[in-house]
C-alpha positions as CSV (number, residue, x, y, z in Angstrom):
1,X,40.9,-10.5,-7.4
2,X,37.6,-8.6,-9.0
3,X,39.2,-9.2,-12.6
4,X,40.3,-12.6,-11.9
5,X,36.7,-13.7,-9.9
6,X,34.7,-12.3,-13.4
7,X,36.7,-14.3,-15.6
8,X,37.8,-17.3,-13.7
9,X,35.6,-19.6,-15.8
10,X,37.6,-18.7,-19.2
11,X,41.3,-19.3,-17.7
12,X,40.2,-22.9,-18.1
13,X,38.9,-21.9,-21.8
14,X,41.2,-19.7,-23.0
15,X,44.6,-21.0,-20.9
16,X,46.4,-24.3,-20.6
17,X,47.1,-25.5,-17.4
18,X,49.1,-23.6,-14.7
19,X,50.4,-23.8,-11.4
20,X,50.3,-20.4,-9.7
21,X,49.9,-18.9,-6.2
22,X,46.6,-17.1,-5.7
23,X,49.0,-13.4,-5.9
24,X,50.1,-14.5,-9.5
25,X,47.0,-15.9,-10.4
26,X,45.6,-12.1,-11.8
27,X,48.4,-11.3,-13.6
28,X,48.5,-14.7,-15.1
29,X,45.1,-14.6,-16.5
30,X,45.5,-10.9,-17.5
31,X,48.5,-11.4,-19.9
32,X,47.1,-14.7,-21.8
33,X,44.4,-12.9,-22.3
34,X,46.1,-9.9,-23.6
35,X,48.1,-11.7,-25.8
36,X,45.0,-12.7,-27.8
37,X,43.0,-9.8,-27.3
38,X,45.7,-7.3,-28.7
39,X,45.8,-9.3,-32.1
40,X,42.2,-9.1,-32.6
41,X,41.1,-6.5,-34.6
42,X,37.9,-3.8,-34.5
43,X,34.7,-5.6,-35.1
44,X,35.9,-8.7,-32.6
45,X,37.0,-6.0,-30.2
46,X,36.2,-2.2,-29.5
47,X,37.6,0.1,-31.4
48,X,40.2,2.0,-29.2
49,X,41.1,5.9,-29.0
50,X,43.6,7.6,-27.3
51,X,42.8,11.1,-26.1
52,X,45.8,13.9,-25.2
53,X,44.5,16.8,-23.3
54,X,45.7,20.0,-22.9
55,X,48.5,20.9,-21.3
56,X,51.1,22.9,-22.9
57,X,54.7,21.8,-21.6
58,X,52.7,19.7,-19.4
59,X,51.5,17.8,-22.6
60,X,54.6,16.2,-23.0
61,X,53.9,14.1,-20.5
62,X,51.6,12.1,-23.6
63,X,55.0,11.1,-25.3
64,X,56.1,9.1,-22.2
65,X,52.7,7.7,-22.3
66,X,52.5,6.7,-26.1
67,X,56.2,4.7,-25.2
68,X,54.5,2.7,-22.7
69,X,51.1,2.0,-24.5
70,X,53.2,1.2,-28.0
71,X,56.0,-1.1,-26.1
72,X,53.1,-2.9,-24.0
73,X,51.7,-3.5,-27.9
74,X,48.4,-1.9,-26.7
75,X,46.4,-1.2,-30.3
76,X,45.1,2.1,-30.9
77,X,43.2,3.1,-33.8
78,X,42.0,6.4,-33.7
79,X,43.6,9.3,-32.0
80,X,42.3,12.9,-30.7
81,X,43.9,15.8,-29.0
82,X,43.7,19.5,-28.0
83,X,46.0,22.0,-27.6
84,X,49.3,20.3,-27.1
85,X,47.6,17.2,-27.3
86,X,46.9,17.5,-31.1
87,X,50.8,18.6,-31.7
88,X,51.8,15.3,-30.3
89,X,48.6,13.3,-31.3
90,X,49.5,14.5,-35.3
91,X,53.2,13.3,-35.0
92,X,51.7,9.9,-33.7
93,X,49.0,9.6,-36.1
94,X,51.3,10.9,-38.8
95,X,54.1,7.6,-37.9
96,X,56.9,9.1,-36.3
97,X,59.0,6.7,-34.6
98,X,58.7,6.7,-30.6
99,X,62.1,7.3,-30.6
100,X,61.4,10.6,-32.8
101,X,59.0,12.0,-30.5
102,X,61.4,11.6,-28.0
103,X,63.6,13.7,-29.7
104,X,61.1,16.2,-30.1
105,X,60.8,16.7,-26.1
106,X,64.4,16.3,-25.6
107,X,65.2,18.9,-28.4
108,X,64.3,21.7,-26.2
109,X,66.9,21.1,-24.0
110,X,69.9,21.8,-26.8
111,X,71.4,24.6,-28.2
112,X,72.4,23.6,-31.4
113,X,71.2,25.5,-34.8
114,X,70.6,22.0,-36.2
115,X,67.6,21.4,-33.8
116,X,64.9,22.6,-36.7
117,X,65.4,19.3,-38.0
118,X,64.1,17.5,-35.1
119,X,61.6,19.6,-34.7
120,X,62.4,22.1,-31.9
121,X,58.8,22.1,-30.4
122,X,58.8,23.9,-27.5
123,X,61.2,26.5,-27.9
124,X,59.5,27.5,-31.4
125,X,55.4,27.6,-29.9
126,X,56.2,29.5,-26.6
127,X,59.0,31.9,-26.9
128,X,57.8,35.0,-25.3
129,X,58.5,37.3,-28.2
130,X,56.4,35.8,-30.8
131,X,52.7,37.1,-31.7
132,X,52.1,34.5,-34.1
133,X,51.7,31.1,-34.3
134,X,53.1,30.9,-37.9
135,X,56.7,28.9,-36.7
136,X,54.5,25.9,-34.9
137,X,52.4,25.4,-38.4
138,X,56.5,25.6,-39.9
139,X,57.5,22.7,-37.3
140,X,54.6,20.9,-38.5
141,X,55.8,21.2,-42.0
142,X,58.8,20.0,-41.0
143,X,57.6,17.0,-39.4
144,X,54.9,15.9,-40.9
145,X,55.5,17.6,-45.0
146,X,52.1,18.7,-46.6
147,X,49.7,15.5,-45.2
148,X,46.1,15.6,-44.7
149,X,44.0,14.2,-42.2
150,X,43.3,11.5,-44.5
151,X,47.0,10.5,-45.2
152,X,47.7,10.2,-41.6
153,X,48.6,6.4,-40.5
154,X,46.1,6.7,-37.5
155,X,42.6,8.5,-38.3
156,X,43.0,11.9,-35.9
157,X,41.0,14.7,-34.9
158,X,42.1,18.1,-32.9
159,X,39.8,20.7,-31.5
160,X,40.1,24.5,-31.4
161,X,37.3,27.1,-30.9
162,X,35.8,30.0,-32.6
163,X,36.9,33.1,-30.8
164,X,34.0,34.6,-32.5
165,X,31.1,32.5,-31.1
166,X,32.6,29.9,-28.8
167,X,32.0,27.2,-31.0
168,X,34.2,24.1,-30.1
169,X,35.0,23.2,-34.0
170,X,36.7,19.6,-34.4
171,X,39.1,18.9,-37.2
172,X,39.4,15.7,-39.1
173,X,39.7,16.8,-42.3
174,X,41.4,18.9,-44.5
175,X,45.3,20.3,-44.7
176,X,46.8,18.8,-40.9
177,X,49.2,21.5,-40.3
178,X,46.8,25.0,-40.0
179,X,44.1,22.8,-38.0
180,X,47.2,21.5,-35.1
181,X,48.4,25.1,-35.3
182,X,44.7,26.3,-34.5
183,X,44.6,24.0,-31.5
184,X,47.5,25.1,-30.4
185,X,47.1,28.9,-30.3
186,X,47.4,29.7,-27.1
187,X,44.7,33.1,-26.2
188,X,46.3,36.1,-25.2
189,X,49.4,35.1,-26.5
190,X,49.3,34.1,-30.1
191,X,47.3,35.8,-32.5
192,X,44.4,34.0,-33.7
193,X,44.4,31.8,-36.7
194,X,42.4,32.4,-39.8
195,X,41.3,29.2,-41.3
196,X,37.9,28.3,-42.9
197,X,36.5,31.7,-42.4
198,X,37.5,31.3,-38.6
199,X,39.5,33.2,-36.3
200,X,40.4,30.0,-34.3
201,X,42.0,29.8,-30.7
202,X,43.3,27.0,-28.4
203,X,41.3,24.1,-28.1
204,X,41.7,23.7,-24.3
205,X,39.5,26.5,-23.5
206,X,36.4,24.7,-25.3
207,X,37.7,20.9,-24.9
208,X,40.1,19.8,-22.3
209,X,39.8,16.1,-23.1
210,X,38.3,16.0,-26.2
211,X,36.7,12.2,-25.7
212,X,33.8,13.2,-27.8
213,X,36.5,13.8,-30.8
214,X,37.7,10.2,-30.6
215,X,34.1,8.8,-30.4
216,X,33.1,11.2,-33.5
217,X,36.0,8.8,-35.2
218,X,34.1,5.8,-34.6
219,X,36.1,5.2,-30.8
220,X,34.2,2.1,-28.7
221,X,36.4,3.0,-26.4
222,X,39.0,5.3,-24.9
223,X,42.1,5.9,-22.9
224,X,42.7,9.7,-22.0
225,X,45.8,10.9,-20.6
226,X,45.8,13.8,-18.9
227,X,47.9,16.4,-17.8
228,X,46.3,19.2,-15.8
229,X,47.7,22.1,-14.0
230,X,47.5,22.1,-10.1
231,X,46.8,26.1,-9.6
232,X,44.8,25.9,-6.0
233,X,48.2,26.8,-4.2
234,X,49.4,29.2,-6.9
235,X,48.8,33.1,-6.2
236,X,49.5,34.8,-10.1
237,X,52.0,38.1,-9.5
238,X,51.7,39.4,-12.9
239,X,49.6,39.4,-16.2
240,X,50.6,36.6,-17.8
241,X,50.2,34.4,-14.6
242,X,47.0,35.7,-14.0
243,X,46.0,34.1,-17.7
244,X,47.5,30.8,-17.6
245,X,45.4,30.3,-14.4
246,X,42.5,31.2,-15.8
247,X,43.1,29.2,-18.9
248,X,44.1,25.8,-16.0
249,X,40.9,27.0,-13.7
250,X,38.8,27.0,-17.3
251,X,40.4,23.2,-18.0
252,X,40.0,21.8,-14.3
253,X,36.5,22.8,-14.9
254,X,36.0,20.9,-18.2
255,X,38.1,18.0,-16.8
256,X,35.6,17.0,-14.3
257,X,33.0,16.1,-16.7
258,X,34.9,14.8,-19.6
259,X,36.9,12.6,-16.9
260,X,33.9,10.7,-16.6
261,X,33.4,10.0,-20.2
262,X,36.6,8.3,-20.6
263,X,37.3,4.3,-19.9
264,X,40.4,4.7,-18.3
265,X,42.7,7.5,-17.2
266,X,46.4,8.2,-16.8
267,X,47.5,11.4,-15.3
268,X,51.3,12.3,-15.0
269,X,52.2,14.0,-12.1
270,X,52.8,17.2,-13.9
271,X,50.8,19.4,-12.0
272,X,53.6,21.4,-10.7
273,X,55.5,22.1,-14.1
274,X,54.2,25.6,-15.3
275,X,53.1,26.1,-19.0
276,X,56.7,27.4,-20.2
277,X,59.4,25.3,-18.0
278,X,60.7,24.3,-20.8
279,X,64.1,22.7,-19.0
280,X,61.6,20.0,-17.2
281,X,60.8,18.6,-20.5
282,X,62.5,15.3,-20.1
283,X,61.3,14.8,-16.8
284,X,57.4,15.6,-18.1
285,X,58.2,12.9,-20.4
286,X,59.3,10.4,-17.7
287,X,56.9,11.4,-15.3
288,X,54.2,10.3,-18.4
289,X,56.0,7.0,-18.3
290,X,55.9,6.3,-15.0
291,X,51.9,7.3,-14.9
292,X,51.0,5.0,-18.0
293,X,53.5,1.8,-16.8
294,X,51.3,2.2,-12.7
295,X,48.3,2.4,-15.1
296,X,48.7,-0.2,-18.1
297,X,47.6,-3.4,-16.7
298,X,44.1,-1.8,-15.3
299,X,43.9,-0.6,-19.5
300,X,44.5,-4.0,-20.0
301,X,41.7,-5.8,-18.0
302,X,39.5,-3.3,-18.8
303,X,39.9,-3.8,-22.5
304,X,39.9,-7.7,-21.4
305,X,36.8,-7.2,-20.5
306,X,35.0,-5.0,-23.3
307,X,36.2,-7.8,-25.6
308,X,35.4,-11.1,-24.2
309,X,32.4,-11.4,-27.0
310,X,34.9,-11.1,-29.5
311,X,37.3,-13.1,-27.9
312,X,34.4,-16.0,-26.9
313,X,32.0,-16.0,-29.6
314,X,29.1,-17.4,-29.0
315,X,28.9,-19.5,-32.0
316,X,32.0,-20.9,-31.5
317,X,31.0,-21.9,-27.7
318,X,28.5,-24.0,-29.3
319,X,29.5,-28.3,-29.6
């Protein structure tokens, strides 16, 4: 009743006459609206960025998300993403179909020699024998040719940092493939990455939600989905435990600030699904779904709201 009390005056503006009960009144008002405000673009509203988090399999979870914001027509113009974030951000920037990042979850789940072609994500990034991220920077390849940033559909930008220094260096430039790979090198378990005179690890340890990415693409405002890892019941029993927990305590930490700097949230109940459980895939996916369809219609008043000037402007209020 908040979002219809603020803009009860411009139902009788913006919406021809209706008879509704008080419950359906909201949701009345709210999809009019939305109607017009999705076909306006940046300059009459804000400009809109969609931030992927960290995540790993967990990350998947931003597929089911993109369905639901894409279906639901919500327009994003600038994308950013870390770690497994900027894998799937690049494939949605870069114009894959939703129904081909679908395929690129659900991929890891068959057996077939075939599955290159779709892009075999997981199975290729986090198979316990490799020492090198070289096959992820191949998938890319695969997926998205030899694009830049600048050839992308969607202007994007992914994070990694500088092992060296601990410099959180963002990408929005350049050859796509070695910056996503560079993002997406997982410390301790991948090698890191030589690019730009850099040796270059996972983004997530530096920039869990990399909102400031999308705002360094010109974002006015920004939806982050978020997929962290809930370690406080979780005792590690072995080396490789004992670093993801680091790596998810590192994140949580991170998370609470950058949380703050986003509009709106959407968080997937993933927090039980560890980095590699590869067979949960489809159910990340679903799970991101289910978090962005409970979550859509808040995005939806609160970008109501950011864009009543463009919407109502004042020049045209005047007789």
């Amino acid at each position: 009743m908040i979002f219809a009390g603020a803009l009860a005056a411009l139902l009788t503006l913006a919406a021809p006459p209706v008879r509704a009960s008080p419950s359906s009144s909201d949701a009345l008002l709210r999809e009019h609206l939305w109607e017009q405000v999705r076909l306006l673009k940046p300059g009459r509203r804000p400009r809109v960025g969609l931030v992927l988090s960290a995540g790993s399999v967990r990350g998947l979870a931003h597929v089911g998300v993109i369905h639901v914001l894409e279906n639901a027509g919500f327009p994003i113009d600038v994308v950013a993403g870390t770690s497994m974030g900027a894998v799937i951000g690049s494939l949605y920037a870069g114009g894959l179909s939703l129904e081909r990042l679908w395929e690129i979850g659900a991929a890891t789940r068959l057996n077939s020699g075939n599955n290159l072609n779709t892009i075999r994500l997981i199975s290729l990034i986090l198979n316990d024998q490799l020492l090198s991220s070289a096959p992820l920077e191949k998938m890319l390849h695969d997926g998205l040719g030899e694009r830049r940033f600048d050839e992308l559909e969607k202007p994007f930008a992914c994070v990694a940092m500088d092992i060296s220094t601990g410099e959180k260096i963002i990408f929005r430039d350049g050859p796509l493939a070695p910056a996503v790979r560079a993002s997406m090198n997982l410390p301790g378990i991948f090698k890191p990455v030589l690019y730009r005179h850099r040796y270059l690890v996972d983004g997530g340890v530096v920039d869990y939600i990399p909102v400031d990415a999308a705002k360094l693409l010109g974002a006015e405002w920004t939806l982050a989905s978020v997929t962290e890892h809930d370690y406080s019941n979780e005792t590690p029993t072995n080396v490789l435990g004992a670093l993801e927990q680091v790596i998810d305590i590192r994140g949580a930490l991170l998370s609470r600030r950058q949380r703050r700097e986003a509009d709106v949230l959407i968080e997937p109940d993933v927090g039980s699904i560890v980095y590699y459980d590869v067979a949960k895939a489809v159910q990340v996916m679903e799970r991101g779904m289910i978090a962005a369809s409970a979550a859509i219609n808040g995005a939806k008043e609160g970008l109501i709201l950011k864009s009543i000037p463009g919407l109502f402007p004042a020049e045209e209020a005047l007789p």
